[in-house]
C-alpha positions in Angstrom: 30.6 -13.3 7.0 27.4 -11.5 5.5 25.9 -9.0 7.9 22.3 -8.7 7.0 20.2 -5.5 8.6 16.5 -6.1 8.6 14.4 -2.9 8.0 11.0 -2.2 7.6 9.3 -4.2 10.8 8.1 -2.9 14.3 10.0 -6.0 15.7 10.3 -10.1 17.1 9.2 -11.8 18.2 5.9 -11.2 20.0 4.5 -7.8 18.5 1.7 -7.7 16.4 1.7 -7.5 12.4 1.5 -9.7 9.3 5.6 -8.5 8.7 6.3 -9.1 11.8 5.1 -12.8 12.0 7.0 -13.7 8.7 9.9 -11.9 10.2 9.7 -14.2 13.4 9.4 -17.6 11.5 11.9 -16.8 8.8 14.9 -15.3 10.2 16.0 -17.9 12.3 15.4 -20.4 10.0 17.7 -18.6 7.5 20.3 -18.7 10.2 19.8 -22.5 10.4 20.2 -23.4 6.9 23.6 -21.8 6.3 27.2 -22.8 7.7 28.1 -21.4 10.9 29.6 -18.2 10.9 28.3 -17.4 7.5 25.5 -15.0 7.9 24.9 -12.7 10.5 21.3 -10.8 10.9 20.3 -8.1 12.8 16.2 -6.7 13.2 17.1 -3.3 13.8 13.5 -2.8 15.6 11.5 0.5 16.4 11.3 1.9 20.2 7.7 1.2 21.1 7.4 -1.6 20.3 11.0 -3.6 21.7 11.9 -2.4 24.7 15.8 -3.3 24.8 18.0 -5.3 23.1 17.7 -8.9 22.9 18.9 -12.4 20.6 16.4 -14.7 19.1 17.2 -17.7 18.2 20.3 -16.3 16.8 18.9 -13.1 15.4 19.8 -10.1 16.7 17.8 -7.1 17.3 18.6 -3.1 18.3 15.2 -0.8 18.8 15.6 2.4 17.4 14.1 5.5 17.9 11.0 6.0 15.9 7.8 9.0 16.2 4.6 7.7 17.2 2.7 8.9 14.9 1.3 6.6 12.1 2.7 9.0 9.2 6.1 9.4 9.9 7.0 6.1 12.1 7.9 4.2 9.4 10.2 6.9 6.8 11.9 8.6 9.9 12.8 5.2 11.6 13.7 3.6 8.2 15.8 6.4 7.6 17.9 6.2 10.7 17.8 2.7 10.3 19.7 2.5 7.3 22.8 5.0 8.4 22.7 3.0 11.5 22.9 0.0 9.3 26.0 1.6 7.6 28.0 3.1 10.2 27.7 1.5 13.4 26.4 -2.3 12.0 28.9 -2.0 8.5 25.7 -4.4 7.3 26.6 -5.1 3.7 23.2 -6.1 2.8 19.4 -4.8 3.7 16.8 -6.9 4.0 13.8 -4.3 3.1 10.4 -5.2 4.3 7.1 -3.3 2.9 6.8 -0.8 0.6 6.8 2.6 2.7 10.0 1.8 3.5 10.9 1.3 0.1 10.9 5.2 0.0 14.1 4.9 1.1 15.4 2.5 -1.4 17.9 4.9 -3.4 19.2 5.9 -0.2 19.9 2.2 0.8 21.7 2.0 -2.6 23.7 5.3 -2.1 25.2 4.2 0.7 26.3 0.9 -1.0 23.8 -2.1 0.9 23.4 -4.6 -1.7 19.2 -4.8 -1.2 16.4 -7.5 -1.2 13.1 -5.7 -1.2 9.9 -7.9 0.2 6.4 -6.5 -1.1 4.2 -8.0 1.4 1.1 -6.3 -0.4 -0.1 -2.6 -1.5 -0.6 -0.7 1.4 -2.5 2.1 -0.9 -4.9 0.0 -1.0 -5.6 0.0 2.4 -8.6 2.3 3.7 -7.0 4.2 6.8 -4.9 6.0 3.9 -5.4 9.7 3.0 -4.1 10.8 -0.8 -1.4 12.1 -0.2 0.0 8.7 2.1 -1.4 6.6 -1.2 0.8 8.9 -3.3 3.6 8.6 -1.3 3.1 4.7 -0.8 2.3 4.1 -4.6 6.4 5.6 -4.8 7.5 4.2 -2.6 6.8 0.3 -4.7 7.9 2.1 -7.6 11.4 3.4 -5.9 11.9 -0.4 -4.0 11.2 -2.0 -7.3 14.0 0.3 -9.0 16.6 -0.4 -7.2 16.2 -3.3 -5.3 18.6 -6.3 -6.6 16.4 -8.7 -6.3 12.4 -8.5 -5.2 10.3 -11.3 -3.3 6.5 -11.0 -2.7 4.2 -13.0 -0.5 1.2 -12.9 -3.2 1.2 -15.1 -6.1 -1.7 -11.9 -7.2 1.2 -9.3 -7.0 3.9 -11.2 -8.4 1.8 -11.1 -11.6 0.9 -7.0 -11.6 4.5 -6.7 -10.2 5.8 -8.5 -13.4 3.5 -7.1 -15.5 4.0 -3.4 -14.4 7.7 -3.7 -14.1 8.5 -5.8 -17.1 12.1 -4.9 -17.6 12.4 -6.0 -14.4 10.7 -8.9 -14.4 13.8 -11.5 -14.1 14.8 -10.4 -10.0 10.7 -10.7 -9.0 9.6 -13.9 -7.2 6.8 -15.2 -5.6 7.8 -16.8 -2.4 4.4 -17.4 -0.1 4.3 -16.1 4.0 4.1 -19.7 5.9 2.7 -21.6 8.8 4.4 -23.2 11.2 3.3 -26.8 11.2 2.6 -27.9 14.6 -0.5 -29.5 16.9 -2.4 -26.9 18.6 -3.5 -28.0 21.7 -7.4 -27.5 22.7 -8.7 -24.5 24.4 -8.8 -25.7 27.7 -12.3 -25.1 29.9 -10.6 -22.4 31.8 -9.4 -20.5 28.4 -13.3 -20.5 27.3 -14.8 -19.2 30.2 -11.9 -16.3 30.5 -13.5 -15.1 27.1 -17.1 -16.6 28.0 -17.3 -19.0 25.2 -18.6 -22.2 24.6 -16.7 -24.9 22.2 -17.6 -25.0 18.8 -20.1 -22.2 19.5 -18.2 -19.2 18.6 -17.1 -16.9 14.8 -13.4 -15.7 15.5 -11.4 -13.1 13.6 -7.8 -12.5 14.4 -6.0 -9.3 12.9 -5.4 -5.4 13.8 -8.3 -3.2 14.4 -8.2 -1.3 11.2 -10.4 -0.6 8.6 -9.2 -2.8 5.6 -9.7 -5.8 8.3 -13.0 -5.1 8.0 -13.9 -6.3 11.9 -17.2 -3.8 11.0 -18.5 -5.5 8.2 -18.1 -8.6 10.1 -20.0 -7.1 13.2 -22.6 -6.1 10.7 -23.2 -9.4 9.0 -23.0 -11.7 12.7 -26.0 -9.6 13.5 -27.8 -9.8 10.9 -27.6 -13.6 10.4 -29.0 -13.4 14.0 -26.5 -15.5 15.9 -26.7 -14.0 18.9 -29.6 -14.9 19.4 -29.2 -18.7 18.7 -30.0 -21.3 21.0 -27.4 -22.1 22.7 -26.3 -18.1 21.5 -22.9 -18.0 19.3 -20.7 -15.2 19.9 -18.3 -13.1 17.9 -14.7 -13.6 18.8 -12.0 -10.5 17.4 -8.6 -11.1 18.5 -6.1 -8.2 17.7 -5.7 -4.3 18.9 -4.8 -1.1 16.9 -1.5 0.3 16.8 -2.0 3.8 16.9 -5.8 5.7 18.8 -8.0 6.0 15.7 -11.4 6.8 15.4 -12.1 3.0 13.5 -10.8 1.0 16.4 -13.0 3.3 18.9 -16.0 2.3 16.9 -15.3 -1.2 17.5 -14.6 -1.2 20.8 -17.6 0.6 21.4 -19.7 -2.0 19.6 -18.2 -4.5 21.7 -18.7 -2.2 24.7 -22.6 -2.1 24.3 -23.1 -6.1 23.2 -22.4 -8.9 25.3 -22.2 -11.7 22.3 -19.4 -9.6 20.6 -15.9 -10.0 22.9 -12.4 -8.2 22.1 -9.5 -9.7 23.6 -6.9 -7.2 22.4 -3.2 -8.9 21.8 -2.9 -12.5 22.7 -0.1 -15.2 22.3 0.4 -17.1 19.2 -0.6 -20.3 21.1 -3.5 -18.4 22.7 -4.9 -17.2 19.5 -4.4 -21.2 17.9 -5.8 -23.1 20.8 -8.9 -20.7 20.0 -9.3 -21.2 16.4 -9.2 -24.6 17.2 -12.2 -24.4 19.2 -14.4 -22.4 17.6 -16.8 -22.8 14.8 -15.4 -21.0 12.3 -13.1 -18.9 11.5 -13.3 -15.5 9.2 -11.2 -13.1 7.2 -13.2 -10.5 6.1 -10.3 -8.1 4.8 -10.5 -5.9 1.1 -6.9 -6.0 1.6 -4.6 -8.4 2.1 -0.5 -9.2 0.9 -1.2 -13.6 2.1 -2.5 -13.7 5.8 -0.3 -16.1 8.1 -3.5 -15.7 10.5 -5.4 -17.6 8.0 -3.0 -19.9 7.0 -2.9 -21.0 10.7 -6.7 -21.4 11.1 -6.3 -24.1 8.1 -3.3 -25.5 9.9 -5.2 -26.5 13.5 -8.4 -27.2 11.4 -11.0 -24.8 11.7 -13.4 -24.4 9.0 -12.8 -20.9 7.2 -14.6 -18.3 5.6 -12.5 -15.7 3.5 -13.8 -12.3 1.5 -12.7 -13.4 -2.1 -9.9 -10.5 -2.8 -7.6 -12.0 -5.3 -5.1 -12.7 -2.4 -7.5 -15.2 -1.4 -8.9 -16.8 -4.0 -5.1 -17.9 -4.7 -5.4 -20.2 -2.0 -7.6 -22.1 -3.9 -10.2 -23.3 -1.4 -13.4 -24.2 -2.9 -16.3 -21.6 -3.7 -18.3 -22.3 -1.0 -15.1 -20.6 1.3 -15.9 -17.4 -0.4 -18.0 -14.8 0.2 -18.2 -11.6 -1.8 -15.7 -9.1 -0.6 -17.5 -6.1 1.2 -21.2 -7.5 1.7 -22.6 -7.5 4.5 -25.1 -9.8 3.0 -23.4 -11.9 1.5 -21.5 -13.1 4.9 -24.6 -12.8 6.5 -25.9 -15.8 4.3 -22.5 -18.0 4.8 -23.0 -16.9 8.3 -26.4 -18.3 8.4 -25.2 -22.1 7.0 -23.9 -24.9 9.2 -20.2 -24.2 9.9 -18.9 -27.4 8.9 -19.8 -26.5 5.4 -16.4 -23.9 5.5 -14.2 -27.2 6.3 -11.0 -27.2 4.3 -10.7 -30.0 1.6 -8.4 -32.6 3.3 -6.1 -32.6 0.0 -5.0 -28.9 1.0 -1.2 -28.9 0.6 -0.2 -27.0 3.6 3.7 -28.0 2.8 3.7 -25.2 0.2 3.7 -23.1 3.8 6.6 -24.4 5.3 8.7 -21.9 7.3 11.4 -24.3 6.5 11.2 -24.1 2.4 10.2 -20.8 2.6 13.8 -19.9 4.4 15.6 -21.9 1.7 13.7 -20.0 -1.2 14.4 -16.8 0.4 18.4 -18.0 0.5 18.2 -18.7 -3.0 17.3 -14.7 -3.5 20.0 -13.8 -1.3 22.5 -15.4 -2.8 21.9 -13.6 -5.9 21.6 -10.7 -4.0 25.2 -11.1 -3.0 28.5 -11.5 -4.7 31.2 -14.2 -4.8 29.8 -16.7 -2.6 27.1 -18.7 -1.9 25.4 -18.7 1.2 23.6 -21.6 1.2 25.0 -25.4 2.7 27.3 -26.9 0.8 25.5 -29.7 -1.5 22.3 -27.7 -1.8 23.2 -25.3 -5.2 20.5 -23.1 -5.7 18.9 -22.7 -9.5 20.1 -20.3 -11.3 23.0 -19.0 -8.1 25.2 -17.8 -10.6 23.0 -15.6 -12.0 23.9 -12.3 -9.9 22.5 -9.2 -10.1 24.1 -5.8 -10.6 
């Protein structure tokens, strides 16, 4: 049996986060694809965030003591994580999620894990960052791609400057996309739209964490400008997400909020919550100067909704069409798209969402760890991955 200790994520399945998600969908799915007995993973979670200890569909997770404060949460709990991983777990390999736990890297190699690293994007780039957090995040990708044995990342954009910046490393990188989970969302029922006073097909909705690199604030800016509010019948401007830690960003968007009734903040909501109400609104909106590949917009496009995404690389790999696009950081510029009939932003019907699936995403992500391991395969019997014999050292 492999024991597998997942690092790097707040925890499963119901907490907030673009790792976490992935985390949720993928890890029992891994479990499913192998023989009995085979594979054994454990989310060892932060305190916080997971109350107790629980089993997901197979996966077990621990929460561990972690600070609350946004600088040290992650290297402090990653750190305890991975001697907890050692000695109490005796994990033999570390799945390592992000890249500020990948700080941590050497240390997960010092104490003999074998390691897969996933980059889920480059968290210097993101705005609520001070120098010396960029610096230490900037080493952090450096240290993870090092010594990692084998390196996945969720953005067909970073594969290439991943590749590119670490050439001699170039063979253990892979692109292997975050996914959707392909199922029928049912209709925001009556009594779901007037909880949030909304009317069907009426409404601009934005899911994601109230921070600044979600741009929720440019957003605000340009639904006001394009005058929507004041529409007949009036549209309104749905964000669905919270912050994580108090910070002066989210305050100015709840205040906004606070002071205009066409603007609504729901905080957290359920995963079929936050479908059944991109599936009723007019259009849906990624605004972000940052992403790694958002599973939030993946599952607008899933349930239908037309889209409108700020064209960061990361987006403009999905390859929607122009008119999707909007230039990232106007406020103009998605004041203008605003302006246009929504059902201009419809997604081509030829968009091949099986590229997403949870379920070939888990058998991609068994092909790295078998590489990452040594000896045996880990994948069913009749399904030999390419390349499987090419291991790692």
């Amino acid at each position: 049996m492999y024991r597998v200790a997942v690092i790097g994520l707040r925890g499963i399945p119901d907490v907030m986060g673009g790792i976490e998600t992935h985390c949720s969908q993928l890890l029992p799915r891994l479990l499913s694809q192998v023989p009995t007995g085979e594979l054994e993973i454990t989310v060892l979670a932060r305190k916080g965030y997971v109350a107790e200890r629980a089993t997901f569909d197979g996966v077990s997770q621990i929460p561990l003591w972690a600070p609350r404060r946004a600088a040290l949460e992650t290297i402090v709990h990653t750190f305890i994580a991975l001697f907890y991983a050692r000695f109490v777990l005796h994990a033999s390999i570390v799945h390592l999620h992000a890249i500020g736990p990948g700080l941590l890297a050497p240390l997960a190699r010092l104490l003999r894990f074998r390691l897969l690293f996933t980059h889920h994007g480059e968290d210097y780039r993101r705005q609520k960052w001070g120098r010396g957090s960029r610096l230490a995040l900037q080493l952090g990708e450096v240290l993870a791609m090092r010594f990692a044995h084998q390196v996945i990342t969720v953005s067909k954009a970073s594969e290439t400057r991943l590749r590119r910046r670490f050439a001699d490393r170039a063979q253990r990188i892979v692109h292997i996309p975050n996914g959707l989970t392909r199922t029928s969302a049912n209709p925001a029922s009556d009594r779901l739209l007037r909880r949030f006073t909304l009317v069907r097909g009426c409404y601009v909705v934005s899911v994601g964490r109230l921070v600044p690199e979600k741009a929720q604030d440019l957003l605000i800016a340009a639904f006001r400008q394009a005058g929507l509010g004041r529409a007949r019948p009036a549209c309104k401007l749905l964000i669905i997400g919270a912050s994580d830690h108090d910070s002066a960003y989210a305050r100015r968007i709840e205040a906004e909020a606070a002071t205009d009734e066409t603007i609504i903040l729901t905080g957290r909501q359920p995963r079929d919550v936050i479908l059944s109400l991109n599936h009723a609104a007019g259009l849906f909106v990624l605004p972000s100067t940052h992403e790694g590949l958002s599973i939030a917009a993946l599952e607008a496009i899933s349930v239908g909704a037309p889209v409108l995404f700020s064209d960061i690389e990361e987006n403009r790999f999905l390859g929607l069409p122009e008119r999707n696009y909007f230039p990232t950081g106007s406020v103009d510029g998605l004041s203008r798209k605003l302006g246009q009939d929504f059902r201009t932003f419809a997604v081509p019907g030829d968009f091949d969402l099986d590229v997403y699936d949870w379920n070939r995403i888990a058998r991609l992500t068994l092909e790295r760890l078998d590489r990452v391991v040594v000896g045996k395969s880990l994948v069913r019997p009749g399904h030999e991955p390419a390349g499987a014999t090419d291991r790692d050292t």
